[in-house]
C-alpha positions as CSV (number, residue, x, y, z in Angstrom):
1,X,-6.6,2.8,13.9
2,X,-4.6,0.6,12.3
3,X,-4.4,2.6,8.8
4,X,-2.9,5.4,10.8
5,X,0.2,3.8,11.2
6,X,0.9,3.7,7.0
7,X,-0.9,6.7,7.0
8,X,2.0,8.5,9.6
9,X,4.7,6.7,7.8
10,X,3.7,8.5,3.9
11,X,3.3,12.0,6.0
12,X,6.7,11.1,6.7
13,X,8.1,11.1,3.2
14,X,5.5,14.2,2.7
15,X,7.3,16.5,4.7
16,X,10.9,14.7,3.5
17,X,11.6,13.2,6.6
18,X,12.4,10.2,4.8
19,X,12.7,8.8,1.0
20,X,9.3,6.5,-0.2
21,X,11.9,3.5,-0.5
22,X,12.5,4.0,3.4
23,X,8.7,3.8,3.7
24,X,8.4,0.9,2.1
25,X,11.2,-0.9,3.7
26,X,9.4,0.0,7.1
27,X,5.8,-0.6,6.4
28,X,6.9,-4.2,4.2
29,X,8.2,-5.2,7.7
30,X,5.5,-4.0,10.6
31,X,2.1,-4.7,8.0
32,X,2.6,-8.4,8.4
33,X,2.6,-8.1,11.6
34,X,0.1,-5.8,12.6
35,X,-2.4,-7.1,10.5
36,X,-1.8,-10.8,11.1
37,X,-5.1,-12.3,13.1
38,X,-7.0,-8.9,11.6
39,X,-7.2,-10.1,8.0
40,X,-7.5,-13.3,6.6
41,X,-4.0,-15.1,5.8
42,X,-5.4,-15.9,2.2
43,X,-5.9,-12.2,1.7
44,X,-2.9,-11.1,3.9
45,X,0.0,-11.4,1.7
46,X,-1.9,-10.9,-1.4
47,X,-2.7,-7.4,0.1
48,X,0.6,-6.8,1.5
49,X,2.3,-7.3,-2.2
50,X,-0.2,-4.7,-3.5
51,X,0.6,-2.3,-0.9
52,X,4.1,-2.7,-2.3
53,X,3.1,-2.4,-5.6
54,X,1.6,1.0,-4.2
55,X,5.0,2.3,-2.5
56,X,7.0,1.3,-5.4
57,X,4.8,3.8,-8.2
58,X,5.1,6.1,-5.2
59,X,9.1,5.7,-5.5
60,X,9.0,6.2,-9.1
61,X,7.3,9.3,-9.2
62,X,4.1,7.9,-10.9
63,X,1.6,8.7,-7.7
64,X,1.4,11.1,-5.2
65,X,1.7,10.5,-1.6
66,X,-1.6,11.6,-1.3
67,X,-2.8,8.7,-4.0
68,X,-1.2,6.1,-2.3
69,X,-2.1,7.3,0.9
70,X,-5.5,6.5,0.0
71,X,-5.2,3.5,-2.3
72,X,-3.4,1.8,0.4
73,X,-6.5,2.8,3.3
74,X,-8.5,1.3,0.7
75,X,-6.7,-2.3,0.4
76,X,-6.6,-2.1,4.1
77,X,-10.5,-1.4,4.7
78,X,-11.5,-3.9,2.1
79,X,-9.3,-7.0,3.1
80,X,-10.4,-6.5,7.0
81,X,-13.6,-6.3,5.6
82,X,-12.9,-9.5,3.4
83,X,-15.0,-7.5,0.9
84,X,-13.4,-9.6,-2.2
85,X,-15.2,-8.3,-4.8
86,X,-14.1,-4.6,-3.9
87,X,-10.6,-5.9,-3.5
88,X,-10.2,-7.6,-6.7
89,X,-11.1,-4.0,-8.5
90,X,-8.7,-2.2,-6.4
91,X,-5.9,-5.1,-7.6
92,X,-7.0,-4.7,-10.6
93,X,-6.8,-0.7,-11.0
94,X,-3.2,-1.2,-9.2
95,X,-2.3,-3.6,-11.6
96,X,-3.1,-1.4,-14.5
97,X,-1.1,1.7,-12.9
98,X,1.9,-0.7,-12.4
99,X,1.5,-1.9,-16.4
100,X,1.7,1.8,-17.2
101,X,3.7,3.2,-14.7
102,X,7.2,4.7,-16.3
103,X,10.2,1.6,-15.6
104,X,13.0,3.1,-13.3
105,X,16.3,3.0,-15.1
């Protein structure tokens, strides 16, 4: 239930409702909170920096709503699942997408 809310939030910048910088702005401030006592605080703001990681590609053009719709569901499901091992490939894909990702000028 708790990955609809991103998941309403990137339809939003789908239909052009809003820019993926808005999205961003809003999900860097209500994640924290909705997820605070649902994942563990050592995996918590680790997570929540990917996520932004995520929205920023997203801003540059590099993903698709679509891919960060589900790469974001993913970091979600494996951190309230404390599933570690899954979460440090995910970082680590995200990590290599950011590394290659075109810089904004």
């Amino acid at each position: 239930m708790l990955a609809d809310y991103s998941h309403e939030i990137l339809s939003w910048v789908e239909t052009g409702a809003i820019k993926p910088e808005d999205a961003r702005r809003c999900l860097m401030r209500t994640l924290p909170i909705l997820y605070d006592g649902v994942i563990q605080p050592s995996l918590l703001a680790r997570v929540i920096a990917y996520i932004e990681r995520v929205l920023v590609l997203l801003e540059r053009g590099a993903i698709t709503v679509t891919s960060a719709r589900e790469d974001i569901a993913a970091l979600l499901e494996a951190a309230v699942d404390s599933d570690v091992d899954r979460l440090i490939a995910l970082l680590g894909l995200i990590g290599r997408r950011t590394e290659s990702a075109p810089s904004q000028s």
